[in-house]
C-alpha angles and dihedrals in degrees: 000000000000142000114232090333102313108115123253128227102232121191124235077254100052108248119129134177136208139158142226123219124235099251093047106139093184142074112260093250105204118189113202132201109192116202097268095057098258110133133201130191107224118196109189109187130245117225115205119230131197114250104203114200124257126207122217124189138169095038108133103275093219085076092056099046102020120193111240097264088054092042089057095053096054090053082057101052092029078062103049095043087050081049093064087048093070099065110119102194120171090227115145093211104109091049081068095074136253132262132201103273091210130358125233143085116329104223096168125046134198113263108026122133111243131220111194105201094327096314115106113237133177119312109269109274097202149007128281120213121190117232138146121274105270109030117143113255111212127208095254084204136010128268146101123306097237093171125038118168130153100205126017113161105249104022103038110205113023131205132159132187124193114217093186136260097060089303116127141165123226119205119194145192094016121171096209128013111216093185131054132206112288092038119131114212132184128214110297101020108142106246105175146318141271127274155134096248119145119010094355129133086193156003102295147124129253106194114182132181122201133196089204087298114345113109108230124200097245082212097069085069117107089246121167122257110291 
């Protein structure tokens, strides 16, 4: 199995799981080898979506135009983060399902483009939900926590789970982490708290979801009613 050309993680049971980017112009072309030998070529179309603009103002200034010192510390942690992306595990967690990880508004959705401050930034990666500081963040699926970090400079506290199979969930901006790197969680642990750390203007969830690297709208999951 492979996705123009890129080869697929396939269970013992036959699921797989991949993921398509925002600014993808083609079809997803799969080719399959079934275990008699046969192939098929599979094209599952791409529907464009609009992505509307979304303003953002208030947020420390020094996180839209950082000076160099600060610059060179984002590409670190932006690496390393990137690093625990590459991970390919044949886990089975994320073919359980996913839950809402908090409940609440959501006030930032996956796609738009943002503007910092005036200044236009990279499309949003996730989506935010508003929610009190404090409340309790739950693993919206299981898997391992592969990133755990209290302050990066953008995105505040840090934590990352691996579903398998390349699929992972991002969670941003936390107050207090209650996992570490190595921990395996099932749905509904409690990992952290939320906060406004990093580049916030206010308590709130990110909450991302990545193919490797390609960044994933959490809403297009088939979650339960909020």
């Amino acid at each position: 199995m492979s996705l123009h050309g890129k080869p697929l993680r396939v269970s013992s049971d036959g699921r797989f799981a991949f993921g398509v980017g925002r600014d993808e112009a083609r079809d997803a072309r799969l080719d399959v080898t079934f275990p008699d030998g046969r192939r098929e070529r599979i094209d599952v179309a791409v529907k464009k979506r609009d992505w509307p603009i979304e303003r953002v103002s208030g947020v420390p200034q020094q996180t839209v135009d950082p000076p160099p010192e600060i610059a060179a510390r984002i590409a670190r942690e932006q690496a390393a983060v990137a690093a625990a992306r590459t991970r390919d595990e044949d886990w089975p967690d994320l073919f359980a399902g996913f839950v809402w990880p908090v409940e609440g508004r959501i006030s930032g959705r996956f796609g738009r483009q943002r503007v910092y401050n005036g200044t236009p930034g990279a499309p949003h990666s996730g989506a935010d939900i508003a929610v009190p500081q404090g409340t309790p963040i739950r693993a919206p699926a299981a898997g391992l926590v592969t990133f755990a970090e209290p302050d990066l400079y953008l995105t505040g506290g840090t934590v990352l789970i691996d579903h398998g199979h390349g699929v992972g969930s991002n969670f941003l901006h936390l107050s207090k982490l209650d996992v570490r790197v190595g921990q395996r969680v099932e749905q509904g642990d409690i990992i952290g708290r939320v906060g406004a750390t990093g580049r916030a203007t206010g308590p709130h969830l990110h909450w991302g979801l990545t193919w490797f690297e390609v960044r994933l709208d959490p809403q297009l999951l088939d979650l339960p009613p909020r």
